[in-house]
C-alpha positions in Angstrom: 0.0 0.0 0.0 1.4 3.5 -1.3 1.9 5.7 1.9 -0.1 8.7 0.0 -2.9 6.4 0.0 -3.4 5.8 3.7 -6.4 6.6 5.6 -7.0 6.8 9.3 -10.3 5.9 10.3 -11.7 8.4 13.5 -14.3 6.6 15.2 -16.4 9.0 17.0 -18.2 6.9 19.9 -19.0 9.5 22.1 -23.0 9.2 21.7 -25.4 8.4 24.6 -28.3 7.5 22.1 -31.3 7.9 24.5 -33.7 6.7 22.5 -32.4 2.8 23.1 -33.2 3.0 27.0 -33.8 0.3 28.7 -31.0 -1.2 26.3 -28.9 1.8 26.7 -27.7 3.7 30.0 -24.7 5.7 30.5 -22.4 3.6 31.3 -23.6 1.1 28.1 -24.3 3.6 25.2 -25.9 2.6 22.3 -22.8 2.1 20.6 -22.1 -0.7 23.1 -25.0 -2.8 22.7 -25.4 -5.6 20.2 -28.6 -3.7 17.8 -28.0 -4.7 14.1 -26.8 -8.3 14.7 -24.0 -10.5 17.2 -21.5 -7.7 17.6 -21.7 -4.6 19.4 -22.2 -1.5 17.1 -18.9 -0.2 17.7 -17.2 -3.8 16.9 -19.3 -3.8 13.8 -17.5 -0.3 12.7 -14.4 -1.3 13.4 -15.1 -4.7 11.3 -16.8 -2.4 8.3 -13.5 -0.9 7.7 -11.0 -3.7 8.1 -8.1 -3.2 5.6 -8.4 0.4 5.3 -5.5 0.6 7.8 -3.9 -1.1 10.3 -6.1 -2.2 13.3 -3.2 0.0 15.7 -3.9 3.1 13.3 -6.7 3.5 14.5 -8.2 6.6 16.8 -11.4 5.9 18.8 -12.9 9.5 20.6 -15.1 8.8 23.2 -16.2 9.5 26.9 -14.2 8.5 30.0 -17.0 7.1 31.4 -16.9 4.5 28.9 -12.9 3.5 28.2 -13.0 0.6 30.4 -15.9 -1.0 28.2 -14.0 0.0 25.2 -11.4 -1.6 26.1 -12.5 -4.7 26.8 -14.7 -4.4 23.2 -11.7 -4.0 21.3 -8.7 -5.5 22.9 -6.7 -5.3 19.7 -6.6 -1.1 20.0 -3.4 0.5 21.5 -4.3 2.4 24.6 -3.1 5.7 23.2 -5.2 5.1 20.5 -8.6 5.9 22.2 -8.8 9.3 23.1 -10.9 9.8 26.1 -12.6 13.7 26.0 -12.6 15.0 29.2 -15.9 16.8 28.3 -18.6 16.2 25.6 -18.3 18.8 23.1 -20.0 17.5 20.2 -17.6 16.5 16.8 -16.3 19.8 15.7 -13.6 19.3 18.7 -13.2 15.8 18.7 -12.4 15.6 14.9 -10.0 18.6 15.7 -8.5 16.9 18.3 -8.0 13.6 16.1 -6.2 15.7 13.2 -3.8 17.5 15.4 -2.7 14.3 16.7 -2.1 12.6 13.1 -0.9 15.9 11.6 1.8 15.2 14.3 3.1 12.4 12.4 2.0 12.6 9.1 1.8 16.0 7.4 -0.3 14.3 4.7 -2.7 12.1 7.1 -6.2 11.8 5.4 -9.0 10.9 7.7 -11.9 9.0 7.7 -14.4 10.2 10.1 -17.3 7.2 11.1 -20.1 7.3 13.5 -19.5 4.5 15.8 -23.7 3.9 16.1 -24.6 2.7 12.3 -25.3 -0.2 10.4 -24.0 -0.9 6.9 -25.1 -4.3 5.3 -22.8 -3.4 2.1 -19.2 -3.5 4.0 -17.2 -4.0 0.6 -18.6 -1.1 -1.2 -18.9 0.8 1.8 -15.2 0.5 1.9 -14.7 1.4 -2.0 -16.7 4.5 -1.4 -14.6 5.5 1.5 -11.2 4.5 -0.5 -13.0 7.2 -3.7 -13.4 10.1 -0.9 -10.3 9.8 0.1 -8.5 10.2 -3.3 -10.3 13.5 -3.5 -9.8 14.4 0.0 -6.3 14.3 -1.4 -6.8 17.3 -3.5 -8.0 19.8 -0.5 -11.6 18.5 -0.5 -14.0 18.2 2.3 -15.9 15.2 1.1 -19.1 13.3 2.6 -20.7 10.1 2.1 -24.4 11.5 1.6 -26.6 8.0 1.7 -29.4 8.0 -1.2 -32.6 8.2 0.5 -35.1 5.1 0.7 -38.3 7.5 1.7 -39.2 11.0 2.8 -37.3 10.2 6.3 -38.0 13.4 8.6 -35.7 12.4 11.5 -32.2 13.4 9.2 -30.7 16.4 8.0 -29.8 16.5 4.1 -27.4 17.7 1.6 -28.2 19.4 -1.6 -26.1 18.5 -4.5 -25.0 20.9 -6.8 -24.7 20.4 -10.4 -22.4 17.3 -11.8 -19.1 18.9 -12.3 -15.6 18.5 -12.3 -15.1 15.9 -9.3 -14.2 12.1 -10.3 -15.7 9.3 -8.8 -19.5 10.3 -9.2 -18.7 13.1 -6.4 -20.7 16.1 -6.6 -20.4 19.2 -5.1 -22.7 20.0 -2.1 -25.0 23.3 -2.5 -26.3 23.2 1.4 -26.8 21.3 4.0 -30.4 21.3 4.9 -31.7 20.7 8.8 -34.6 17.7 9.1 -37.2 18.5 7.1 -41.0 18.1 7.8 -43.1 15.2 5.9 -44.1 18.0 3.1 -40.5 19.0 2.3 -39.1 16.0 2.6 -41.1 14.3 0.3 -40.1 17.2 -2.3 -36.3 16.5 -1.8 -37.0 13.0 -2.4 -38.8 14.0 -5.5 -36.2 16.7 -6.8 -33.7 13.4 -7.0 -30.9 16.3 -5.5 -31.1 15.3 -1.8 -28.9 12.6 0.4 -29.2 12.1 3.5 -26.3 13.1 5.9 -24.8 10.3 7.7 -21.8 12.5 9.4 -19.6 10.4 7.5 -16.8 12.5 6.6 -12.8 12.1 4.2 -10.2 14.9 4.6 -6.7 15.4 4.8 -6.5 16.7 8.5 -4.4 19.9 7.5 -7.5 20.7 5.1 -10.0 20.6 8.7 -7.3 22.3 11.0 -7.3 25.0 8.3 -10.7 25.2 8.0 -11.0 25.4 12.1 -8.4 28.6 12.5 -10.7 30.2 9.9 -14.1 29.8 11.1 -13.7 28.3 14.8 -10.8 30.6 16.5 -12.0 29.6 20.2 -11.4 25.3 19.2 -8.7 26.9 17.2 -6.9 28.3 20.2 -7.5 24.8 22.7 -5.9 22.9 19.5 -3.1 25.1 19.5 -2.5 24.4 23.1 -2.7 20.2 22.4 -0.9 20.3 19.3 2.7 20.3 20.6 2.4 17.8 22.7 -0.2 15.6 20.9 0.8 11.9 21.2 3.4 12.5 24.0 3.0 11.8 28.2 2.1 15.6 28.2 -1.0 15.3 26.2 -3.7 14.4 28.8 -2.6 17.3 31.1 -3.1 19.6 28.4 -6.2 17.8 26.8 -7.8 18.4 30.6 -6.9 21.8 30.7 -7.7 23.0 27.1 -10.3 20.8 25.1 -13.3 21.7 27.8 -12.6 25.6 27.1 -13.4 24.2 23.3 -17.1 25.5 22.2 -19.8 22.5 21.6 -20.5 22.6 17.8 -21.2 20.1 15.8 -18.6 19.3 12.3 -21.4 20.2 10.3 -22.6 23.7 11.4 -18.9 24.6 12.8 -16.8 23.8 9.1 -18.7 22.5 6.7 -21.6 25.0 5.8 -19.2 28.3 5.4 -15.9 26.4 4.2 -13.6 27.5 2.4 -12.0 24.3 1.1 -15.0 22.7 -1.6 -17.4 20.5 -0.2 -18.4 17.7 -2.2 -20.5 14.5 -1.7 -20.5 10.6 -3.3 -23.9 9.3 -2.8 -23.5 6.0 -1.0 -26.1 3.1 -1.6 -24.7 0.8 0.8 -28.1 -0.7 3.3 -26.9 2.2 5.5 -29.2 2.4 8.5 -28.3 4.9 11.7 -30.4 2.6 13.7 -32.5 5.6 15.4 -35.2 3.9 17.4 -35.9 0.5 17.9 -38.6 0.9 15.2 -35.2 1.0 13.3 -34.6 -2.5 14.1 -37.0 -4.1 12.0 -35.0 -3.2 8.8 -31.6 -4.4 9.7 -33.1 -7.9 11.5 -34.8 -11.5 10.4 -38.9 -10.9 11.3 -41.4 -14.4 11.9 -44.3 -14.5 9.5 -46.3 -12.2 11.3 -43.9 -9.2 10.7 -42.7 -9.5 14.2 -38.9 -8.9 15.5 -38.4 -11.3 18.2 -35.1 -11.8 21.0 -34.6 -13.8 24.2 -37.4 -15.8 25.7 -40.6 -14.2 24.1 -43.7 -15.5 23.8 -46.2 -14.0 21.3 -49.9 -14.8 21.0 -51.5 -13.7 18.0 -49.2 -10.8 17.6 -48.6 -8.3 14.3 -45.6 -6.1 13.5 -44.5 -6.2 17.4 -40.8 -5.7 19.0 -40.0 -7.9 21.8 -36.9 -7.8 23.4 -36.7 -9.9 26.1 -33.2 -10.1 27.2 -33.7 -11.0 31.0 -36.4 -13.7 31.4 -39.8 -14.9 29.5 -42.1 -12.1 28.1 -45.2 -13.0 27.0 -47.3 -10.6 24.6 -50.9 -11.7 23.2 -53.4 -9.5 20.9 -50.9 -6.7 20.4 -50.2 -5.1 17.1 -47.2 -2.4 16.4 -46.4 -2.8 19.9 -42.6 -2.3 21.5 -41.9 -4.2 24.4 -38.5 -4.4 25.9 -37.3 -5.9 29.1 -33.9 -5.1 30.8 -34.1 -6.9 33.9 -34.1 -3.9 36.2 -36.7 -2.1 33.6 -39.4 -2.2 31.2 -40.1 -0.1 28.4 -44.0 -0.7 26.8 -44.4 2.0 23.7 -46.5 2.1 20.4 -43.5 1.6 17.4 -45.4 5.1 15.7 -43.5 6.8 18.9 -40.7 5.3 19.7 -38.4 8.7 19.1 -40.5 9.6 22.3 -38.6 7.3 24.4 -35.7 9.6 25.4 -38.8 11.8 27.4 -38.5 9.0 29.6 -35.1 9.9 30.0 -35.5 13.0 31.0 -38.5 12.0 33.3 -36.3 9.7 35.3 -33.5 12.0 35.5 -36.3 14.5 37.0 -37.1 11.8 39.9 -33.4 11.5 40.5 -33.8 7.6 39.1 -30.6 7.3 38.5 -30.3 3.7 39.1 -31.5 2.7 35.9 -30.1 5.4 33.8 
């Protein structure tokens, strides 16, 4: 493998994903929990990408609240390799944080930036795709892996693509990026044929971000500054405590890549991409029984349509119900209509209200 063409993968597994409670808590983040299949989600990425680079290349950004479970996820992963952020400030400064420390050893380090949280049934083109992005990140590009929508989804933000141009590889260059749409709008972007769906999945060369930063985000800029020269080295986690919680929270998206400089430019990505949102989600990714229904663990269902059980603890049992959700943790149940599941994380904040905190 040519050194030019190297790419780092940044694993960004900082997310609490709410809407997965009872499965999810704090300390065992979506990301953790075995959604889409056998593996954990975060195993799953790191399998996805698997001769892109060496597995001790590698940079994982995520909580300290969580590095003992990483750890023990992915055994193979240095220790210096995951980068624990002393506070959650969204991606803008953990992508920054990620380029200063390749930028330390490769001047020419191109980065592949994956949410740890998704599901992709089409590994080998997904990893073609990624491989196409980074050939133009090469040239000073910001590009994105925009996913080609399968229906007027309301619950992501899009990107507009511009006209076919000048980029290789089917790229295109990206007009907007457009916030979640309602059901009316939606259904126009799907219609107009010029909308993708943003997955955060993001190729540069980490000199093109850290330029783009200093231009349009001087306070991340500044914490970065103070990281850079020691990035890698004993000194770094002194310096990471001190400087990356005075970094704003701002998301990649809204901090760089809507005023860049550097051209913006999108592949469209049909690869069975799914960011598992809800466990409504689910049903896409898994094997259903004849009846439509997604069944796990001990479950028994009586003349059931279309339902989720999840029993992971002990026996369920479920008769007469259709489009029902019903998931049992052990130390708590969730019961909820699959038309409003994204409601779930209210329970969240309702148990966090009653100082609950044991099953958080």
């Amino acid at each position: 493998m040519h050194h030019a063409q190297k790419i780092i993968p940044v694993i960004l597994a900082g997310g609490s994903g709410t809407r997965f409670w009872p499965l999810s808590r704090r300390r065992r983040p979506k990301q953790l929990l075995p959604l889409a299949g056998e593996q954990p989600l975060l195993r799953e990425t790191l399998e996805r990408i698997a001769g892109l680079a060496a597995p001790n290349e590698v940079l994982v950004v995520a909580g300290q609240i969580h590095a003992a479970a990483i750890r023990r996820l992915l055994p193979g992963l240095p220790r210096a390799n995951l980068m624990l952020e002393p506070a959650a400030r969204n991606t803008a400064p953990a992508i920054g944080w990620a380029a200063v420390r390749l930028l330390r050893r490769d001047k020419d380090a191109v980065m592949a930036v994956l949410p740890s949280d998704h599901h992709v049934r089409n590994a080998a083109r997904f990893r073609k795709l990624l491989g196409d992005a980074a050939a133009i990140a090469r040239e000073g590009a910001l590009v994105t892996l925009g996913i080609t929508p399968t229906g007027p989804e309301t619950g992501f933000g899009y990107l507009r693509m511009g006209p076919s141009n000048h980029w290789p590889k089917g790229a295109r260059t990206v007009d907007a990026f457009v916030e979640k749409p309602s059901l009316a709008n939606a259904e126009r972007y799907l219609r107009s044929g010029r909308y993708l769906w943003n997955a955060g999945i993001f190729v540069f060369r980490a000199s093109t971000v850290l330029a783009e930063i200093r231009h349009q985000l001087p306070e991340l800029a500044h914490a970065l500054d103070r990281i850079a020269p020691v990035a890698g080295t004993a000194r770094e986690a002194a310096a990471v405590k001190r400087w990356f919680p005075t970094a704003p929270s701002i998301s990649i998206d809204y901090g760089v890549m809507e005023k860049a400089a550097a051209p913006v430019v999108v592949i469209p990505a049909d690869v069975g991409w799914s960011d598992l949102g809800s466990f409504d989600a689910l049903t896409l990714v898994r094997r259903l029984d004849r009846s439509g229904n997604l069944v796990e663990g001990e479950a028994v269902l009586v003349d059931c349509q279309d339902c989720i059980v999840l029993a992971r603890e002990r026996p369920v049992a479920v008769v007469g119900a259709k489009r029902m959700v019903v998931v049992d943790a052990g130390d708590a149940v969730l019961v909820v209509p699959r038309e409003r599941v994204q409601e779930v994380r209210k329970v969240v904040t309702e148990l966090e209200r009653r100082g609950l905190r044991g099953v958080l």
